[in-house]
C-alpha positions as CSV (number, residue, x, y, z in Angstrom):
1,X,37.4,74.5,44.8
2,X,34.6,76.9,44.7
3,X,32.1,74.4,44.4
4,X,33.5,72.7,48.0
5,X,33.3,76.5,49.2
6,X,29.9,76.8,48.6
7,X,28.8,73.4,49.1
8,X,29.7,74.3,53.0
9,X,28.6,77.4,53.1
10,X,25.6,76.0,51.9
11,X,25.5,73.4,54.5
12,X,26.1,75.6,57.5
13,X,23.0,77.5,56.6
14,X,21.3,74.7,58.0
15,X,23.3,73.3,60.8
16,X,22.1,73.7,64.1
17,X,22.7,76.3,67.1
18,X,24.6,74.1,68.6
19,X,27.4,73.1,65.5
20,X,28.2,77.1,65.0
21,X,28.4,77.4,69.1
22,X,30.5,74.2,69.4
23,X,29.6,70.7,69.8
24,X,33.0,70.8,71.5
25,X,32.0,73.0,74.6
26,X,34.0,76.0,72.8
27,X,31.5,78.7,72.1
28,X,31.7,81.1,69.7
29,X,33.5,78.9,67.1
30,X,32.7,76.0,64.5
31,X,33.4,72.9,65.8
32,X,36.5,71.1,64.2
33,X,34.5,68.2,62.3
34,X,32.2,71.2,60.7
35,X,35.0,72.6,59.5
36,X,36.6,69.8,58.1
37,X,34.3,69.4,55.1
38,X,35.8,66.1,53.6
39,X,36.0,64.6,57.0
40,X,40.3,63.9,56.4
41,X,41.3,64.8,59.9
42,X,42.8,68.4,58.6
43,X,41.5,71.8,57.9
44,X,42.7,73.7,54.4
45,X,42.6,76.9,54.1
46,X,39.9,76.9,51.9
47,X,37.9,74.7,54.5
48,X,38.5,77.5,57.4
49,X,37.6,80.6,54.9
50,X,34.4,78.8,54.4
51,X,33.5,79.1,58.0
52,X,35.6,82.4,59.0
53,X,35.3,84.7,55.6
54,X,35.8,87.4,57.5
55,X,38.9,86.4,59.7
56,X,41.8,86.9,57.1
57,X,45.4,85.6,58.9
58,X,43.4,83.3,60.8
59,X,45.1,80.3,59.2
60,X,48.4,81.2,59.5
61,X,47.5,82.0,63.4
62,X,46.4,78.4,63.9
63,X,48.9,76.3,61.5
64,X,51.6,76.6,64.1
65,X,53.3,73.6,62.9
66,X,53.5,75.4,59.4
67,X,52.6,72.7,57.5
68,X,49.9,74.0,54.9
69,X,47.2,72.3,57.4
70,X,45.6,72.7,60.5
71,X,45.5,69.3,63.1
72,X,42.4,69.5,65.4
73,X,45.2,69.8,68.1
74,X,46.3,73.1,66.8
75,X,42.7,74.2,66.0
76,X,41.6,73.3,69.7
77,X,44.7,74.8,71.4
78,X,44.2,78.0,69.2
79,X,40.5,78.0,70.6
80,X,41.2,77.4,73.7
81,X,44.1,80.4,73.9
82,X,41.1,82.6,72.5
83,X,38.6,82.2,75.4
């Protein structure tokens, strides 16, 4: 699991302006599919604390289904609540 953490972390140091402001139109947040570091349609926890380190609850916040992972409808629809 570390090794995924800092594989993206690792990754993100050379993504472009554009990735970390949102490909999506949402600024100020990593688009879902950067997140999403194996690509499976659903962001772990692990996956969101490589991108938000510093933003502890923020899972919980966006899971609202509860279900241990975040949908990129829950991770939009938090987003877009945020703006």
């Amino acid at each position: 699991m570390k090794h995924v953490i800092l594989m993206v972390l690792a990754m993100a140091l050379f993504l472009p302006a554009s990735t970390i402001a949102g490909d999506d139109g949402h600024a100020g947040h990593f688009c879902f599919s950067r997140v999403d570091a194996n690509q499976d349609d659903s962001v772990t926890p692990g996956e969101l604390e490589a991108f938000y380190p510093d933003k502890s609850g923020l899972f919980k916040k966006i899971d609202t289904d509860q279900d241990g992972t975040i949908s990129h409808e829950e991770y939009e629809a938090y987003w877009e609540a945020e703006e």
